[in-house]
N, C-alpha and C positions, 0 to 999 in steps of 0.2 A: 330693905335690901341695900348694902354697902356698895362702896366703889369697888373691895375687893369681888364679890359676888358679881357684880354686873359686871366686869373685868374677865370674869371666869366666865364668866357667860356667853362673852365675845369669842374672848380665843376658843374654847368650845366649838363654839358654831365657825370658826376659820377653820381650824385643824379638822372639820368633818369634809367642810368643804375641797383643803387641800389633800384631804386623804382619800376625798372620792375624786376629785380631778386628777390626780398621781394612778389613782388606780386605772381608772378607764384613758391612760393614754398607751398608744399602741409600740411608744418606742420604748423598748425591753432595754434596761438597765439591771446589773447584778445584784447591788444593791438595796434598789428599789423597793424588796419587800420588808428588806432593814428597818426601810426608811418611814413606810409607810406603821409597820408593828409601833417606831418611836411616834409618830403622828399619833395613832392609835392609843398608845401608853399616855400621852400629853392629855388626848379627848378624855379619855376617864380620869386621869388627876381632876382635869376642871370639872369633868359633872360633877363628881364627889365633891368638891369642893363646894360648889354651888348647894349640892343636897345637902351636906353638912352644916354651911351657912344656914339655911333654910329651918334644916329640922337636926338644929344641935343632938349630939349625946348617940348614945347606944349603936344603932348597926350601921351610921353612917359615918361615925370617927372611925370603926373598924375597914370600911370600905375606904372610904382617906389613907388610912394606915396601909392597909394593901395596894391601892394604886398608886401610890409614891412607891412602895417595895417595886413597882411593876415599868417604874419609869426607869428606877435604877438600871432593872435588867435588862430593858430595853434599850438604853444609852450602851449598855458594855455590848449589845451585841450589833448596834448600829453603828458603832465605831471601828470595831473587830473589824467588820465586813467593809465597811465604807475605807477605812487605811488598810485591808488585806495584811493585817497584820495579829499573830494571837494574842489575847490577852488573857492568859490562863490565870495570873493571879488576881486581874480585878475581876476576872468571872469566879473565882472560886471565893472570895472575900463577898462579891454581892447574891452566889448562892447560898453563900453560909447565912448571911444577913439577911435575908430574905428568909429561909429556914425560919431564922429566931424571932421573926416580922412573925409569921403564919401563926405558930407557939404562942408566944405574948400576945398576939392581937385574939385568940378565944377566949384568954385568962380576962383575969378583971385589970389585967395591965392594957389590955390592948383602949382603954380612954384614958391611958395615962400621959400627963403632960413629957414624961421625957418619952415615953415610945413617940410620939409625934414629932418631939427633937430629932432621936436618932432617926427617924425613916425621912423625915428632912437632907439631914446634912448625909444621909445613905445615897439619895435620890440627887442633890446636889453636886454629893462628891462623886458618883458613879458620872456624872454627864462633865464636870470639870475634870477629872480624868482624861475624858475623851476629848477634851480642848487642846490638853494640856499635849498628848498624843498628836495631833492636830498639829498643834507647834513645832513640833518634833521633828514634823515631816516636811511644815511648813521652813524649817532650818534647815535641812537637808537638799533641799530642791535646788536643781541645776536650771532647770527651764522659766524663763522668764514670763511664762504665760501661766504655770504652774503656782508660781511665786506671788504673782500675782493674786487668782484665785485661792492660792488656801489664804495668803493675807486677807481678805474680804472675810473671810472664813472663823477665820482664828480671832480676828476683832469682834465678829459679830456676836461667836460664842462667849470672849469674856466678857462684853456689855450685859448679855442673855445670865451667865452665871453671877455676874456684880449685880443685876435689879434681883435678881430672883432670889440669894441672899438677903438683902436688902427687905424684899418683900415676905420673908417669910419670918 
């Protein structure tokens, strides 16, 4: 078992952990179930990852392939909700992309080295999108406590999208 595997194994078992502690707290936030779905989409990248590490090949590159399609559409609708703003063209770019995820991942494309490319930088670019949105808003802000917070925010994310790049 690799560093990357034990790595996934980790964040795994966090993201369970902060997807059950988010869930069972009693203070109601709007976004919250956004937030928990993108927790949620993060925990299955890394099983699959881990099971793919584990037992290469066959139905667990396709489960890979699908649960990056799942993180993409998770980030456009964690973002949507979280900046209350529409993002009709990155949803319609990551459900059309996700379509062709579904398609190609039954064919004998779906263990193909570039479908795992594209559902990479699909899954990448859907969450750097919502950084980059992020930024946006974080330029826009009049309130100095606001300004504050998405800065923490917008840093964290491009460190989060420079290793994750990086890492894949």
């Amino acid at each position: 078992m690799g560093i990357q595997t034990q790595s996934a194994t980790i964040a795994a078992i966090i993201l369970l952990a902060l997807g059950i502690n988010l869930g069972l707290q009693e203070r109601r936030v709007e976004h919250r179930g956004a937030f928990i779905g993108l927790l949620t989409a993060f925990l299955f990248y890394n099983l699959s990852f881990v099971l793919y590490q584990v037992n290469a090949g066959g139905f667990f590159t396709r489960m890979l392939m699908f649960s990056g399609a799942g993180v993409a559409q998770a980030s456009v609708r964690f973002f949507s909700r979280y900046l209350n703003t529409p993002m009709a063209t990155a949803r319609l770019i990551t459900n059309a992309s996700t379509v062709a995820v579904a398609v190609l991942g039954v064919t004998r494309f779906g263990e193909s080295a570039f479908l795992g490319v594209a559902v990479a930088g699909l899954a990448v670019g859907a969450y750097g999108y919502g950084i980059f949105r992020l930024y946006q808003r974080y330029r826009e802000s009049q309130s100095g406590v606001e300004v504050r917070r998405l800065s923490y925010l917008v840093f964290g994310g491009v460190v989060s999208v420079g290793f994750s790049t990086l890492d894949l």
